[in-house]
C-alpha positions as CSV (number, residue, x, y, z in Angstrom):
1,X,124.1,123.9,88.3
2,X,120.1,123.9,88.7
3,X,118.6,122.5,91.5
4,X,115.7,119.7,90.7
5,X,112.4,120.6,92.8
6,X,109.2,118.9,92.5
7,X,105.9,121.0,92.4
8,X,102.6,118.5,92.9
9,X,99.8,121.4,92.2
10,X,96.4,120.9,90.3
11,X,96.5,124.7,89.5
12,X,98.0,124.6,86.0
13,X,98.3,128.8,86.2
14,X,99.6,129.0,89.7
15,X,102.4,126.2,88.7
16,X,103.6,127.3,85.2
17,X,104.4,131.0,87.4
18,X,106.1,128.8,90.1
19,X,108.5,127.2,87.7
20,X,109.1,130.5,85.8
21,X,109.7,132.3,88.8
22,X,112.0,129.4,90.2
23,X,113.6,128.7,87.1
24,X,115.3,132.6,87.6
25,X,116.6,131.9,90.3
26,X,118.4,128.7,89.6
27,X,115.9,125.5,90.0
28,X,114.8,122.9,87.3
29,X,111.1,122.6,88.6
30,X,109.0,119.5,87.4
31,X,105.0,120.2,87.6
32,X,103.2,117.2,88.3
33,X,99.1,117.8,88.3
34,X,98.1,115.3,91.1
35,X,99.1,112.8,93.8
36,X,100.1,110.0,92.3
37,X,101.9,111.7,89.5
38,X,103.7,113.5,91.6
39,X,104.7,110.2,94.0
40,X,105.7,108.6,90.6
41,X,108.2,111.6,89.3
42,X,109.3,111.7,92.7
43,X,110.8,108.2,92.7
44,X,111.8,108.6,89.3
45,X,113.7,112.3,90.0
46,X,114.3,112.1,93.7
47,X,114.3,116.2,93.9
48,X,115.7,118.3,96.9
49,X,112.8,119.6,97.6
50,X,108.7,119.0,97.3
51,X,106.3,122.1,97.0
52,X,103.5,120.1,97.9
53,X,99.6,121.4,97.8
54,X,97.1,120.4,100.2
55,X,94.0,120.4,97.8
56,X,93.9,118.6,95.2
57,X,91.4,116.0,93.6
58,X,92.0,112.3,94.2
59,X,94.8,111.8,97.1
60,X,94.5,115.3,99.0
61,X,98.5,116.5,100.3
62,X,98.0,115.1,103.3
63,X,97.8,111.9,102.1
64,X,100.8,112.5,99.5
65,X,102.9,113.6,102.4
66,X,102.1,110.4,104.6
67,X,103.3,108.3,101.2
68,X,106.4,110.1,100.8
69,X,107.5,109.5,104.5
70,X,106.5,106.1,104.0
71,X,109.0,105.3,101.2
72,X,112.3,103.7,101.7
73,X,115.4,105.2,101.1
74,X,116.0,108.8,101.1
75,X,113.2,109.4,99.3
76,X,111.5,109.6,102.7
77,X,113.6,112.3,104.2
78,X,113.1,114.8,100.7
79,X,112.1,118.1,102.2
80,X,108.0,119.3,101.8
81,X,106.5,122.8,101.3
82,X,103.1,122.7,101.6
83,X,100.8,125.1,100.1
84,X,97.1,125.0,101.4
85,X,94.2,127.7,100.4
86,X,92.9,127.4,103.7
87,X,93.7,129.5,106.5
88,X,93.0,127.4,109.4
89,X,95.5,126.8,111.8
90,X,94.1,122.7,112.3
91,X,95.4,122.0,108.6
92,X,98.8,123.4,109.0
93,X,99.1,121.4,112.8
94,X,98.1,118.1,110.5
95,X,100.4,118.8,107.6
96,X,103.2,119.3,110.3
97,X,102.1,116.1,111.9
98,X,102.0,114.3,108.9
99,X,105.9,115.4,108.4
100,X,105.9,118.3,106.0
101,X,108.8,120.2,107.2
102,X,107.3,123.7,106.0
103,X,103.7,125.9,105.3
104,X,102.7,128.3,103.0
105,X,98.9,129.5,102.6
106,X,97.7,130.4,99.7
107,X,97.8,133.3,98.0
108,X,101.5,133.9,98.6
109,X,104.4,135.9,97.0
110,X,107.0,134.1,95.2
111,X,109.4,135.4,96.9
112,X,108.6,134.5,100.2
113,X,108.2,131.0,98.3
114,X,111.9,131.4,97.2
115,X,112.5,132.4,100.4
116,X,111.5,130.0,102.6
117,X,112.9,126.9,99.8
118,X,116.5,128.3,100.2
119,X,116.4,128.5,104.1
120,X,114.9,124.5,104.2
121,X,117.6,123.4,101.6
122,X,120.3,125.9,103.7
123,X,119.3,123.7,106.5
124,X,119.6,120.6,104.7
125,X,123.2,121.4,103.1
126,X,122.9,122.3,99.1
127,X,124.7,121.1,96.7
128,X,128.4,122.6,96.9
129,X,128.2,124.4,99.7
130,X,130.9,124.1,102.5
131,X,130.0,122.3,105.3
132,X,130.8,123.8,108.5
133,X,133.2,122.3,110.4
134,X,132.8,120.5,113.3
135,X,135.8,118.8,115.7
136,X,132.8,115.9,116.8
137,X,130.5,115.7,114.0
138,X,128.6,112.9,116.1
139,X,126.7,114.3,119.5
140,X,126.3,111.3,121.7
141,X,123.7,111.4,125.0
142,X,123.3,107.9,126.9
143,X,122.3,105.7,123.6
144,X,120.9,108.4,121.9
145,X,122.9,109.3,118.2
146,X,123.2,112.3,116.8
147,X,125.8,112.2,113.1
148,X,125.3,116.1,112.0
149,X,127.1,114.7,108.8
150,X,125.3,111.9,108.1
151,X,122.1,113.9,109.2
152,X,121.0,110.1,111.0
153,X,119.5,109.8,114.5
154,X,120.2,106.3,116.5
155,X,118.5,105.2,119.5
156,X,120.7,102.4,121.0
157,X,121.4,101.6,117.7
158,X,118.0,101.3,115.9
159,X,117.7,104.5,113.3
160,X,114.9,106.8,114.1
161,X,112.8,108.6,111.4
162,X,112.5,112.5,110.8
163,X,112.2,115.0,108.1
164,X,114.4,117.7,107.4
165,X,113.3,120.2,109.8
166,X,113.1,117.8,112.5
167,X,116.8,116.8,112.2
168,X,117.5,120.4,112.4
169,X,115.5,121.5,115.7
170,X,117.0,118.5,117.3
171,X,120.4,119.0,116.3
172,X,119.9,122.9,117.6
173,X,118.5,121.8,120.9
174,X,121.0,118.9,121.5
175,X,124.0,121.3,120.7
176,X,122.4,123.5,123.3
177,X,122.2,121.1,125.9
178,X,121.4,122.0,129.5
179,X,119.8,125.3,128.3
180,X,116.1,126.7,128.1
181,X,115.5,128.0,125.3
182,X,112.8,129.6,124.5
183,X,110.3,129.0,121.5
184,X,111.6,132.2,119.4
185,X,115.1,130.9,120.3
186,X,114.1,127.2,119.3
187,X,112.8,128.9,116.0
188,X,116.1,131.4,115.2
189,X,117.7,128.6,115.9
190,X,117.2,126.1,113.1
191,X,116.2,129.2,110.7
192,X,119.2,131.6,110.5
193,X,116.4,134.0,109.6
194,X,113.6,136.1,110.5
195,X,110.2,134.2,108.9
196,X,106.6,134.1,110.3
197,X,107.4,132.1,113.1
198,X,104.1,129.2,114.7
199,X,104.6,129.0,118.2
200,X,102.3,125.8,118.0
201,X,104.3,124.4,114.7
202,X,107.3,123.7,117.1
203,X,105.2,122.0,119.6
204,X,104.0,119.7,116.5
205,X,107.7,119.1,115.5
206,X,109.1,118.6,119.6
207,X,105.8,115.9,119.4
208,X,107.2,114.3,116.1
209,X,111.0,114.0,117.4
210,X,109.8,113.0,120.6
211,X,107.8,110.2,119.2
212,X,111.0,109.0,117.7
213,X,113.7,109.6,120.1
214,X,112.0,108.4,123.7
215,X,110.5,105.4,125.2
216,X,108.0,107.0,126.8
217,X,106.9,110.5,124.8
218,X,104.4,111.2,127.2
219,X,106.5,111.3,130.0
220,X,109.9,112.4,128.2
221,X,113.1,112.0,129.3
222,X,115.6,113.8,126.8
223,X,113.4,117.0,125.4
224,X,111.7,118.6,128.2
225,X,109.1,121.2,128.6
226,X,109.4,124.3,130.6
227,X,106.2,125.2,131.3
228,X,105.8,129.0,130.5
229,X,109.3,129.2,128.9
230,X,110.0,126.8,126.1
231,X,112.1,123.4,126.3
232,X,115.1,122.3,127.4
233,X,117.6,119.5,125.9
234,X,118.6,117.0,128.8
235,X,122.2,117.2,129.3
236,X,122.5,113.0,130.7
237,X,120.3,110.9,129.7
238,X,120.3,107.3,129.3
């Protein structure tokens, strides 16, 4: 059974070598050449995952990615790769903000490509694979709600919004509850693997689920910052 991905990239050459090389290993990739045919096939399709480029002529990926978490439904939630030319460290901070749940800069192998698709839709839970078992599935902390199955977050009973990864990182903190952990920890975490690792990315993503998840985020009350160490997962909270 193929796995239907969604590649929104301008570069004709670059994308007809993405789908070949994906297409190997097991994924029906559809090429869409800009923005807003990509946002249509991805309504139409709902993939498992978006490889998403940052440059590209009318709506940029930044903007693309705002849209996407802006639809109902679960096509908000669909996992995003982006893909950027530039190397500056500002545009993968704003494509994190703007809830890509992954970076790549351009050039890159496909293989890391591969790579770093099958450890976001790992994290997610593909298609027929076992799910691991869990005795309480839901994590519960004051009138915060955490359904690992569901892969929903409640806050006193109102749902809160986060991409793929965020899910993830909270789920791995909040299972860890009471203890600092450190960013590489935070990182092996939610991975299960060894990839280049963004000490700043997390701090973008603790921002995001923060946002979400507390009343205050400036003066947080359920993910708190160690300074010098990393963060820590409050064990009561209200």
């Amino acid at each position: 059974m193929t796995s239907p991905l969604l590649m929104i990239e301008d570069d004709a050459r670059l994308a007809q070598m993405v789908v070949d090389y994906l297409g190997q290993s097991g994924f029906d990739v559809t090429h869409a050449a800009d923005g807003e045919q990509g946002l249509e096939h991805l309504q139409v399709m709902l993939p498992e995952l978006v490889i998403l480029d940052l440059m590209m002529p009318g709506i940029d990926g930044l903007e693309v990615c705002r849209r996407i978490r802006a639809l109902p439904g679960d096509a908000a939630r669909v996992p995003v790769i982006m893909l950027t030319a530039k190397g500056d460290p500002m545009d993968r901070i704003i494509g994190l903000e703007m809830g890509a749940d992954d970076y790549l800069p351009k050039p890159f192998e496909p293989r890391e490509l591969l790579a770093r698709i099958r450890a976001v839709l790992r994290r997610r839970g593909e298609p027929g694979q076992a799910s691991t078992t869990r005795s309480t599935p839901v994590l519960r902390f004051g009138s915060l709600e955490i359904d690992r199955d569901a892969r929903t977050v409640q806050v006193g009973g109102v749902a809160c919004e986060l991409t793929s990864y965020q899910f993830d990182l909270l789920v791995a903190l909040a299972e860890r509850a009471g203890r600092v952990l450190t960013r590489d920890q935070i990182m092996e975490a939610v991975r299960g693997r060894e990839l280049e690792a963004f000490d700043r990315s997390i701090d973008v993503h603790i921002g995001r689920i923060r946002n979400a998840i507390e009343a205050d985020s400036k003066d947080p009350k359920r993910i708190l910052t160690v300074r010098g160490v990393g963060y820590v997962f409050a064990k009561q909270q209200d």
